[in-house]
C-alpha positions as CSV (number, residue, x, y, z in Angstrom):
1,X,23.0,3.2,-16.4
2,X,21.9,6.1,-14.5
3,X,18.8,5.7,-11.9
4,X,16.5,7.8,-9.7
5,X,15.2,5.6,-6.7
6,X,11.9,7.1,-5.0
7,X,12.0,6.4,-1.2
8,X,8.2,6.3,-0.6
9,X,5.4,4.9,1.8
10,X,2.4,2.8,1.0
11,X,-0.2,5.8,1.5
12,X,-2.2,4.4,4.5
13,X,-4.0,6.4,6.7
14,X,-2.3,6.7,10.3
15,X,1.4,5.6,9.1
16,X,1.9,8.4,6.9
17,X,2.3,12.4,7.1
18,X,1.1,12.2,10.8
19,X,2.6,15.6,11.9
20,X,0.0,17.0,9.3
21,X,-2.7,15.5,11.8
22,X,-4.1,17.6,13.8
23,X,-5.3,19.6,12.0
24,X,-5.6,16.7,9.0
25,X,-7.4,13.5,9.8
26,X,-5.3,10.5,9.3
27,X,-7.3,10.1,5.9
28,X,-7.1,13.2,4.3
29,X,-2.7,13.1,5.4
30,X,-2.8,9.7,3.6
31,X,-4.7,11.8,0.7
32,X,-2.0,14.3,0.7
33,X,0.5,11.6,0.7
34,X,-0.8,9.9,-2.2
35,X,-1.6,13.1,-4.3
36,X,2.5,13.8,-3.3
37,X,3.8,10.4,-4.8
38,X,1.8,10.7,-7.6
39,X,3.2,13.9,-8.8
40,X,6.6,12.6,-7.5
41,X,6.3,9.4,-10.1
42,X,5.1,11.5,-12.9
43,X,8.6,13.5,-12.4
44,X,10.7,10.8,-12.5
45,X,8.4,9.3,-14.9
46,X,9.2,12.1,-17.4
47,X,12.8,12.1,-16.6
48,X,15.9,10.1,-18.7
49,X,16.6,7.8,-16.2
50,X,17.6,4.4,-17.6
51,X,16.1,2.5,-14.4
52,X,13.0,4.2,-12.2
53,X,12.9,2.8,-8.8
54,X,10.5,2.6,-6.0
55,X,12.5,1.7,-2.5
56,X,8.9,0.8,-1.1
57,X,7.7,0.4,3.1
58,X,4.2,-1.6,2.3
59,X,2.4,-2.7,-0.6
60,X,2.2,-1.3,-4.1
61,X,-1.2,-0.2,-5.2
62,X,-3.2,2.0,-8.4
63,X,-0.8,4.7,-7.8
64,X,2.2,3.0,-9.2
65,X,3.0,3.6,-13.3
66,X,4.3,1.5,-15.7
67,X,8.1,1.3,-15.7
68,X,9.1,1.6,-12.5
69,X,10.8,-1.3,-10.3
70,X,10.1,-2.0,-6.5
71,X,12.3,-2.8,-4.0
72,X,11.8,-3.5,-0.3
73,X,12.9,-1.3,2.3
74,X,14.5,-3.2,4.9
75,X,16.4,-2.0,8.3
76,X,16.2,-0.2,11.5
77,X,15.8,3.3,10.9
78,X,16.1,6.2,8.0
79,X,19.9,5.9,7.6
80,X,19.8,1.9,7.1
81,X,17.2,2.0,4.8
82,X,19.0,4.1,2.7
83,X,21.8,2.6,2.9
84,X,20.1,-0.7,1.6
85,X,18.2,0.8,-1.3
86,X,21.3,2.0,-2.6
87,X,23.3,-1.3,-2.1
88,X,20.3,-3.2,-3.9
89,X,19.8,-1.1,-6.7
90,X,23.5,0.3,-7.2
91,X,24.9,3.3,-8.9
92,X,25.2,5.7,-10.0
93,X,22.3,7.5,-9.7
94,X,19.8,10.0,-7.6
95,X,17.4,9.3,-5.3
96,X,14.3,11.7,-3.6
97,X,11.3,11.4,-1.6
98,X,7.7,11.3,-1.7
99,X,6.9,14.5,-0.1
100,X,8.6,17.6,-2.8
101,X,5.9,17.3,-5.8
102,X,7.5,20.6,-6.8
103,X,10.3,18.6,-8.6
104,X,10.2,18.1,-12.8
105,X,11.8,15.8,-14.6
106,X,13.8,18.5,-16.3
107,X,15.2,19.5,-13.0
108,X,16.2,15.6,-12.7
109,X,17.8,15.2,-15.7
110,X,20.1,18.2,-14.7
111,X,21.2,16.2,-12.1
112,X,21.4,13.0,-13.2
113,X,23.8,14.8,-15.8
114,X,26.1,15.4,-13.0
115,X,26.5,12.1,-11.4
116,X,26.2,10.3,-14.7
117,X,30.6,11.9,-15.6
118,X,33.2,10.3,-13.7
119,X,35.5,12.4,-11.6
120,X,37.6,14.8,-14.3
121,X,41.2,13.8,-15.6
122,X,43.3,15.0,-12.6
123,X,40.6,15.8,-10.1
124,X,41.6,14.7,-6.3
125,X,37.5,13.9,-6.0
126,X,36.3,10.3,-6.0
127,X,33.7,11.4,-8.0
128,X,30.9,13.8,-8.5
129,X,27.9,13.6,-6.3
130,X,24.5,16.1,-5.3
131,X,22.6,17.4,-2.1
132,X,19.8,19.3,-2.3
133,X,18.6,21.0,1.0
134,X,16.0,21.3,2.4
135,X,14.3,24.2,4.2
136,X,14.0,22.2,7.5
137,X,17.7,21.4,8.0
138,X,17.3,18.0,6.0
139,X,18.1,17.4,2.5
140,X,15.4,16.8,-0.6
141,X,18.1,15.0,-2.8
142,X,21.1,13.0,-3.0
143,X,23.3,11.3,-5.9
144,X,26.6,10.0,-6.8
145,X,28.7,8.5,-9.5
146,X,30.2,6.1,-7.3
147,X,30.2,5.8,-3.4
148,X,29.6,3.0,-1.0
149,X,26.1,3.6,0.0
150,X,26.3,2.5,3.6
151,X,29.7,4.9,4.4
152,X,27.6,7.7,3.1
153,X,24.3,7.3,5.5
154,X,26.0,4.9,8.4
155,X,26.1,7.1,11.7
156,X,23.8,10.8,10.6
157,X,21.0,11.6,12.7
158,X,18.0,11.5,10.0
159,X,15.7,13.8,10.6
160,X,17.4,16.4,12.6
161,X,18.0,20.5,11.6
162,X,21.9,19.2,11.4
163,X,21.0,16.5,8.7
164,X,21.2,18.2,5.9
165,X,24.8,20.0,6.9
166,X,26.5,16.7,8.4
167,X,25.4,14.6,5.2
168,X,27.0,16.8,3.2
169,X,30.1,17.1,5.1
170,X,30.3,13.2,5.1
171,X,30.1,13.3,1.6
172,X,32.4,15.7,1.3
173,X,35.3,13.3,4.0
174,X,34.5,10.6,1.3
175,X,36.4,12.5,-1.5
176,X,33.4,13.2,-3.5
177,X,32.9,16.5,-5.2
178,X,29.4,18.1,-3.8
179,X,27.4,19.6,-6.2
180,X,24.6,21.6,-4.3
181,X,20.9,21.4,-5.7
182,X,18.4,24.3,-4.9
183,X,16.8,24.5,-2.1
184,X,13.0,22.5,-1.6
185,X,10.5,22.2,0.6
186,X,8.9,19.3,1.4
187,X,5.8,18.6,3.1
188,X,6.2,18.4,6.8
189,X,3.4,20.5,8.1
190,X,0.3,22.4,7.3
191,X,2.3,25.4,6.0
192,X,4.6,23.3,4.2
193,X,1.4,21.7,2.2
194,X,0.1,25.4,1.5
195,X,3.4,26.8,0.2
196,X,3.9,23.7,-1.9
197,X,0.4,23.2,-3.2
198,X,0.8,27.5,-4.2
199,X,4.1,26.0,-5.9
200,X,2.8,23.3,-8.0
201,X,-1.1,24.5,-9.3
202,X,-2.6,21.6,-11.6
203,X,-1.0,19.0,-9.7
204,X,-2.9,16.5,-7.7
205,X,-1.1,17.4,-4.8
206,X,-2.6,21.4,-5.2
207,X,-6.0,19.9,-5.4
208,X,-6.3,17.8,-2.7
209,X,-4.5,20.5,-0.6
210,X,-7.6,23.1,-1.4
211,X,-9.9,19.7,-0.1
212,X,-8.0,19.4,2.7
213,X,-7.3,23.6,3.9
214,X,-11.1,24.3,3.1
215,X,-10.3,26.4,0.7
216,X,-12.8,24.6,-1.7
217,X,-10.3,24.9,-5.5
218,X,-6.8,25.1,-6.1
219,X,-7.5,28.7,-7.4
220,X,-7.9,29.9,-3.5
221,X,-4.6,29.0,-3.1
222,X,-3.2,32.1,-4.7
């Protein structure tokens, strides 16, 4: 049983997407953050998964659809929370963020595929796994077949324009065969939001961008 875990926020003005204010207020970040989620859960929603999970800081609210499970976040900092999302809801699987809209279901199914096989007949690797980058140094997406969660996150800086490169080599000292994902960006900034929004017209998160930039429609995006 394959999975896709969403690590998300309760969408509360002033906890979440705070280095879109200034210029955003802390309610129209939170707007941004929900429209984001939203079109994150529709994603996975449409995907194959056999479990759809929300690792979850607050309270579940309207924006959660049918199907999907919650679990608690619970630690001190990114790389432990991870960690314990993983252990609860085990493997294998793929897990993402809020804040890359862009994604499809299509494109998670192609890499669920991958972590899905066990390591080939006569491969040295553990297993299979995937990162996706992501334009800031970070990374979008990650997935194995089998791993222990908390050897995987235990020790990277989260956050940092190294992330990205020292989870994957970490992956990589575990014996797991790294199967690269393209390249995302998520939404970090007011330029981030604008090049995603132009990314993803028709989604919620392309309207309330519009709201948001003043630019009155999605169609003044283009």
């Amino acid at each position: 049983m394959s999975h896709v875990i969403v690590m998300a926020k309760e969408p509360v003005a002033g906890k979440v997407k705070t280095r879109l204010c200034p210029p955003c207020s802390g309610s129209s970040a939170a707007a941004v953050a929900a429209a984001a989620l939203a079109d994150t859960l529709d994603a996975v929603a449409a995907c194959g998964a056999s479990r759809r999970v929300v690792a979850l800081a607050g309270s579940p609210g309207d924006w959660l659809p049918p199907g999907f499970e919650i679990v608690r976040q619970r630690g001190d900092g990114l790389a432990s929370r991870l960690a314990n999302a993983w252990s609860d809801v085990g493997g294998p699987g793929i897990q993402i963020g809020m804040d890359t809209p862009q994604v499809t279901g299509t494109e998670l199914d192609s890499l669920l595929s991958i972590v899905d096989k066990p390591a080939a007949v006569g491969s040295a690797a553990v297993g299979p796994a995937v990162l996706g980058p992501a334009r800031d140094g970070g990374w979008w997406v990650i997935g194995w077949h089998r791993a222990d969660p908390h050897a995987v996150f235990t020790g990277i800086p989260m956050s940092e324009p190294t992330t990205g490169a020292l989870q994957e080599r970490r992956l990589r000292e575990l014996g797991l065969d790294v199967v690269r994902a393209p390249l995302r960006r998520d939404i970090d900034t007011i330029d981030d939001l604008a090049a995603v929004a132009l990314a993803t017209p028709g989604s919620r998160t392309a309207e309330v961008a519009a709201r948001v930039l003043g630019l009155g429609s999605p169609a003044a995006l283009r």
